[in-house]
N, C-alpha and C positions, 0 to 999 in steps of 0.2 A: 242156822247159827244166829245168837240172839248177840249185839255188841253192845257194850258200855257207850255212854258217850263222849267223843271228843273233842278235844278243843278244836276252837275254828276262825279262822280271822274273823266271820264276820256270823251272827248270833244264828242260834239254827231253831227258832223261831220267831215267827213276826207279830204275837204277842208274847211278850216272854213272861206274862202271870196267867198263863196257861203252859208255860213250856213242862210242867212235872207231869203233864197228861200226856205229852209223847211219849211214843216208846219205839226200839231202832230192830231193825233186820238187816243184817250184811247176808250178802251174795259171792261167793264166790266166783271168780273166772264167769264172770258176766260181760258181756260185749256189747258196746255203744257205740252207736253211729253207723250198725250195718245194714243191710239189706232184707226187709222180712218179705214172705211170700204165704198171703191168706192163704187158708185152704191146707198149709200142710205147719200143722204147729208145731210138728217135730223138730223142723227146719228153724224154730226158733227158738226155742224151748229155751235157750239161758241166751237172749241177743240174737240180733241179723246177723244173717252172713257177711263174712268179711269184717266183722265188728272191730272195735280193739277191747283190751279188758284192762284196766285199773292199773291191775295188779303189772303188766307189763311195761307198762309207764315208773314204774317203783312207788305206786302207790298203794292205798290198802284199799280191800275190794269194797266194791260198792254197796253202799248203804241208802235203805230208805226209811222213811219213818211214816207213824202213823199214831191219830189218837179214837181208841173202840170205847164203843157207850153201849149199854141196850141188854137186852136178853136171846142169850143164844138159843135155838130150837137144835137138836141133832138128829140125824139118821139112824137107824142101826151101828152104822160103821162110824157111827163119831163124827161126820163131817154137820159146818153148820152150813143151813138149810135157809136162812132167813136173812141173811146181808144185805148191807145196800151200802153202797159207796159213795161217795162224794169225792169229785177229783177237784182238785186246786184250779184256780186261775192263773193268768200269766203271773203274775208279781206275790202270788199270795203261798200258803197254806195250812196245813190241817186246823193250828190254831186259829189262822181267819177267817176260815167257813166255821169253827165250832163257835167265832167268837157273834159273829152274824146272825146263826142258824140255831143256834142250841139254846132252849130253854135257861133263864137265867141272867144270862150274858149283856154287860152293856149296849154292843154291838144289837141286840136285838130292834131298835128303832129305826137302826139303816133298813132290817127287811118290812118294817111293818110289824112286828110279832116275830113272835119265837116260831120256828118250823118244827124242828127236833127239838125232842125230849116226852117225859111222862105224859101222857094223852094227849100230845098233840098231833101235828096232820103226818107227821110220822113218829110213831110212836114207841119210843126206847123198853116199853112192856113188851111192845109184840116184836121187834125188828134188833137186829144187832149192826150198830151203824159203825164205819166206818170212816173215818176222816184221813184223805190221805195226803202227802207230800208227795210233790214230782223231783226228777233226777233234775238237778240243776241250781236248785234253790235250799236256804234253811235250811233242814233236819238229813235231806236227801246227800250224799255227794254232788258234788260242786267247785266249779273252778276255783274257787278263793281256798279252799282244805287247801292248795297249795303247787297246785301244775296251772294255775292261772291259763295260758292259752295254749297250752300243752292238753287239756282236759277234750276229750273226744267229741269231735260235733254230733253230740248225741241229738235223736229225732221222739217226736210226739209216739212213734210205736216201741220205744227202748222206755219212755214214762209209762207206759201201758204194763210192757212185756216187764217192767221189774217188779210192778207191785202186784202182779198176777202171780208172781212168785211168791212174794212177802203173802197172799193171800193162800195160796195151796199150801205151801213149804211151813209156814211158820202159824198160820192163823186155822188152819186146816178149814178151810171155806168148801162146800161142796158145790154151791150153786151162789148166785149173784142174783137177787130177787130185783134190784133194782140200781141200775147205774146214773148218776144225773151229777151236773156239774156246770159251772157260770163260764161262759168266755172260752178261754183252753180247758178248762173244765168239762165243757160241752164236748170239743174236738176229742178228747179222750172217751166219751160216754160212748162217740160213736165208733172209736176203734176199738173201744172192749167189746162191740157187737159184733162188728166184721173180723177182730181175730181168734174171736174163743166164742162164737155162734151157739153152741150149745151149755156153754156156763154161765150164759146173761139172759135171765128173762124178760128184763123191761127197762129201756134208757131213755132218760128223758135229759136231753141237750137241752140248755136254755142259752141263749146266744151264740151259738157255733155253728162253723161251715165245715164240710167236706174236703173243700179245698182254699186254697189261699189264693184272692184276685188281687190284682193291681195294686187297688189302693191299699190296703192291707201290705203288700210289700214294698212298697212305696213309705208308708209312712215309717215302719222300723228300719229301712234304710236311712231313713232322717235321722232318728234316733240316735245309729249306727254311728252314722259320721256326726251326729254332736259329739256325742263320748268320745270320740278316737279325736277330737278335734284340740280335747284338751292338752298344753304344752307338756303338761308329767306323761299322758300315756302317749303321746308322740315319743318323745326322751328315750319310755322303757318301752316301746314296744310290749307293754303288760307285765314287763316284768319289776314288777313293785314292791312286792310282797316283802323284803328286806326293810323297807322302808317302814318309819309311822303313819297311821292313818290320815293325820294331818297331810303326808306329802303324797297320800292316792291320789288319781284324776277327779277330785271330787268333785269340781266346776265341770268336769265332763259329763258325769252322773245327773248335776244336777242340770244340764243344758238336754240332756235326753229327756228325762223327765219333763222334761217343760213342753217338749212336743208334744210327748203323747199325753201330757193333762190337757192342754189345749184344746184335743180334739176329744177327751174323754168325755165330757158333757156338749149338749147337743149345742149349734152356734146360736138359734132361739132365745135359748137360758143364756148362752155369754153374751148378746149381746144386751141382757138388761141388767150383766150388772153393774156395780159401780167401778171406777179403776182401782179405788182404795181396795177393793176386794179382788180383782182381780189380777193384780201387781203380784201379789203375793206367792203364781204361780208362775209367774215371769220371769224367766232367766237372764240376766245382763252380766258381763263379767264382770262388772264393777257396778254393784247395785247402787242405787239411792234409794233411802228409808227402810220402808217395809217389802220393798223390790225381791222377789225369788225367797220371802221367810219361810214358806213352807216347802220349800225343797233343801232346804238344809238339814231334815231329819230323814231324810229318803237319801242324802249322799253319804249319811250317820249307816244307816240300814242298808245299802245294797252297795257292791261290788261291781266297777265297770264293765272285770271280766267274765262275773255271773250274767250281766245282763246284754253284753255279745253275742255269749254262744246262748243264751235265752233268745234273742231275736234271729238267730239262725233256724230258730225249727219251724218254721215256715217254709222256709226252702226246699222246693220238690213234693212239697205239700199236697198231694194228689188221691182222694179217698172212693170219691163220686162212682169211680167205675166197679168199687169194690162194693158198692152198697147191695147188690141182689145179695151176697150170703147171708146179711142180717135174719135173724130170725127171730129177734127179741120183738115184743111189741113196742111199739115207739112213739111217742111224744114228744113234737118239738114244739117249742115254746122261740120266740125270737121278738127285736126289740126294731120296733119300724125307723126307727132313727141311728140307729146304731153307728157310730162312724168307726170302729175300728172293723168289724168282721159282717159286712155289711150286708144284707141279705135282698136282691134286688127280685121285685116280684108284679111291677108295676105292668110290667107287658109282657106278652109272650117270648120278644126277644131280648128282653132283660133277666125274664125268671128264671131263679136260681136251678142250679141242676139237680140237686138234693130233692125241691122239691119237683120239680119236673119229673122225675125217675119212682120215689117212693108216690106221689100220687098214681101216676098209670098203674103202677102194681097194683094199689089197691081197687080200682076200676077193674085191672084183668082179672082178680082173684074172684070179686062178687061177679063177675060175669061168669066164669068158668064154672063157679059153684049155683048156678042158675038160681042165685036168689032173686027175691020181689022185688028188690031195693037198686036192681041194676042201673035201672034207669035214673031213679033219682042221683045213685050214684054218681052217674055219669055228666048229670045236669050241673052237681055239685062240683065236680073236676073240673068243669071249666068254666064255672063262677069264682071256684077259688081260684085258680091260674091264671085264669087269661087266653087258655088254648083253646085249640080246637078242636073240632068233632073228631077227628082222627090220630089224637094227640096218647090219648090211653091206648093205644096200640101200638102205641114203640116198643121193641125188645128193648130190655132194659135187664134183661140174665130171669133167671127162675125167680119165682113168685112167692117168696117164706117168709112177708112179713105182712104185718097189718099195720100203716100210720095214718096217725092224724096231724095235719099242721098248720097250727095259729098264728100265722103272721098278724101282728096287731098293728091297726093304725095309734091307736094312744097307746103310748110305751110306759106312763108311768104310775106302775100297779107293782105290789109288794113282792117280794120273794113267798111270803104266805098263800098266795093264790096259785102262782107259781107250784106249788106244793101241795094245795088242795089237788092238782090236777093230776101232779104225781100219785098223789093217794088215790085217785081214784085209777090212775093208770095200771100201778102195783096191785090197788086192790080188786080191779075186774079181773084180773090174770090169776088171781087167789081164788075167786068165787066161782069163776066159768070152771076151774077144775070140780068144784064141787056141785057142778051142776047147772047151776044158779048163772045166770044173765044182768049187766048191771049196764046203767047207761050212766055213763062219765059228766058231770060238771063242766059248766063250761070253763072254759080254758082262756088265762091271760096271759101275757107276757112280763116281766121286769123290766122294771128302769135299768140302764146303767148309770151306774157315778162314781165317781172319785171322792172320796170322802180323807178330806185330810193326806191325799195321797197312799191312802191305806185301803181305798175303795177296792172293787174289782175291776182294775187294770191286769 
């Protein structure tokens, strides 16, 4: 079912001179917020168990949206054969990755170069891309359409499990040649692999964990109680939405925001720069001068109660144990500095379990398969870890994937390279079908930043 689109408190894209490139798919009796269980996709098929659905609340069923470029290849049966997806970040979508990534686009000098489009490192001749929006934000439903905290604590596998919809139901997608995404972007890359195993060929996460540590809930809990700390949404307990936009928590919005810009660049870079520049992302309740100017158009664009049940999908966040079903080939890309989703690798009792887990696999796999490369294999595990000689021997579930993972020391390298690496990721998985053997590019990682507030937060 294809919907028109509706009006909405708050704009349902976050470029809006790309918003005529969206386009919507409603869901029916879709369930958010419940419980999914890998392995059996039945069980999910429209929502977790125990979900609630939209529609039950008196609202209209859920929508997401999406914006497709490229050229479709098909099957026999019609299905397309050649997709590659791009999942949104925490605060962004479709139009802020197209705006970033896509040939053309001003946005292209945040990554370095254009990624997507006509001959570049993925290329809209051979690939049919799509751009998509998560449940929560913009184009998708959303607590601001008007159930404010009414709206279902939906989770990071209810943004997976709707656009896997939008993708079979509406898009008639047959296979996923390559999944990759920035931030929660990445977090999603890798639950398209662990819940539909056999309709993802290759995900390339760039910033994302498995699971969610400390610090990471720790800081959206700051966030958390800045928003709820403003006097309007104390008053209405979120119930606002009667009100002009003038009288929303918008000094709560904008006291969140000021956290998490804080830590979104690394403290290195803040601490050279000047006050004059860095006032600007400083929240006071009562500014002076130039004090907090640049979060007055992010409390213009986002929704307290969007950005609540946004900082709820962290909660119970748990993937790590689900990684042996992966069968996609995988590429992670990560940023050594990272302060929101931080990926610690320095020691063996710090390293991340993501990579702890998909390294030994790939150890037991060339061993089991008695290639020549065992050994170095093995030399290389625990150069790149940290572990020890008995470390690729952990059970870590069955063996059906092949990764490689680039933790970088220098974090700040373009989304271009970033992409080179996907290309070569997607495109060895192309070639070894047809026979042919290819040895992959070396591999960097991306900056992150906050650009304007419009960065990939």
């Amino acid at each position: 079912m294809t919907s028109s689109r509706r009006k909405s408190i708050t704009k349902t894209s976050g470029v809006p001179a790309l918003d005529g490139l969206k386009r919507y798919h409603t869901i029916p009796n879709f369930k958010l917020g419940g419980t999914y269980s890998p392995g059996d996709e039945s069980s999910f098929e429209y929502g977790g168990a125990g979900g609630v659905t939209l529609e039950s609340l008196g609202a209209e069923p859920l929508r997401v949206a999406y914006i497709a470029v490229g050229n479709p290849e098909r099957d026999r049966e019609g299905k397309i054969t050649n997709a590659i997806i791009v999942s949104p970040y925490y605060s962004g979508d479709s139009t802020f990755m197209y705006y970033y990534w896509h040939d053309g686009q001003e946005g292209n000098g945040f990554a370095l170069g254009p990624v997507i489009g006509p001959g570049k490192l993925i290329d809209t001749d051979k690939y049919y891309v799509i751009f998509l929006d998560a449940v929560g934000l913009w184009g998708a439903s959303k607590p601001s359409n008007g159930l404010g905290m009414k709206f279902p604590a939906y989770n990071y596998c209810d943004c997976v499990q709707a656009n896997y919809r939008l993708l079979v139901d509406q898009l008639n997608i047959g296979r996923i040649k390559l999944a990759t995404g920035v931030s929660m972007g990445a977090i999603q890359s890798y639950i398209w692999a662990v819940l539909h195993p056999e309709f993802v060929e290759a995900i390339l996460p760039i910033g994302g964990l498995t699971e969610i540590n400390s610090n990471t809930r720790w800081l959206f809990e700051l966030m958390t109680a800045a928003i709820q700390s403003d006097p309007l949404w104390r008053e209405t307990k979120g119930d606002y939405y009667h009100l002009p936009k003038e009288k929303h928590p918008n000094q709560g919005v904008m006291f969140g925001w000021s956290i998490l810009l804080y830590t979104g660049l690394s403290f290195d870079f803040r601490v050279g720069q000047p006050w004059v520049e860095t006032c600007k992302e400083v929240f006071c309740w009562k500014p002076d001068g130039k004090q907090g100017e640049l979060l007055l158009p992010l409390a213009h664009n986002y929704d307290a109660n969007d950005l609540l049940l946004r900082n709820r999908l962290g909660d119970g966040y748990f993937l790590t144990d689900q990684l042996h079903r992966i069968r996609a080939k995988t590429l992670i890309l990560h940023v050594a500095n990272d302060q929101w989703l931080r990926l610690s690798y320095n020691s063996p009792q710090k390293l991340d379990s993501t990579i702890r887990c998909m390294l030994a696999c790939r150890y037991r796999k060339e061993v089991r398969h008695g290639t020549k490369h065992a050994q170095e294999s093995r030399r290389r595990l625990q150069g790149e870890s940290g572990l020890g000689g008995d470390s690729g021997r952990e059970n870590h579930g069955p063996d059906r994937h092949r990764v490689r993972c680039s933790p970088q020391p220098n974090p700040p390298v373009a989304a271009e390279a970033s992409c080179r690496a996907a290309a070569a990721l997607f495109g060895s998985t192309q070639k070894r079908r047809e026979g042919r053997r290819r040895t992959a590019g070396r591999t960097l990682s991306p900056d992150r930043a906050a650009q304007g507030g419009t960065g990939l937060a």
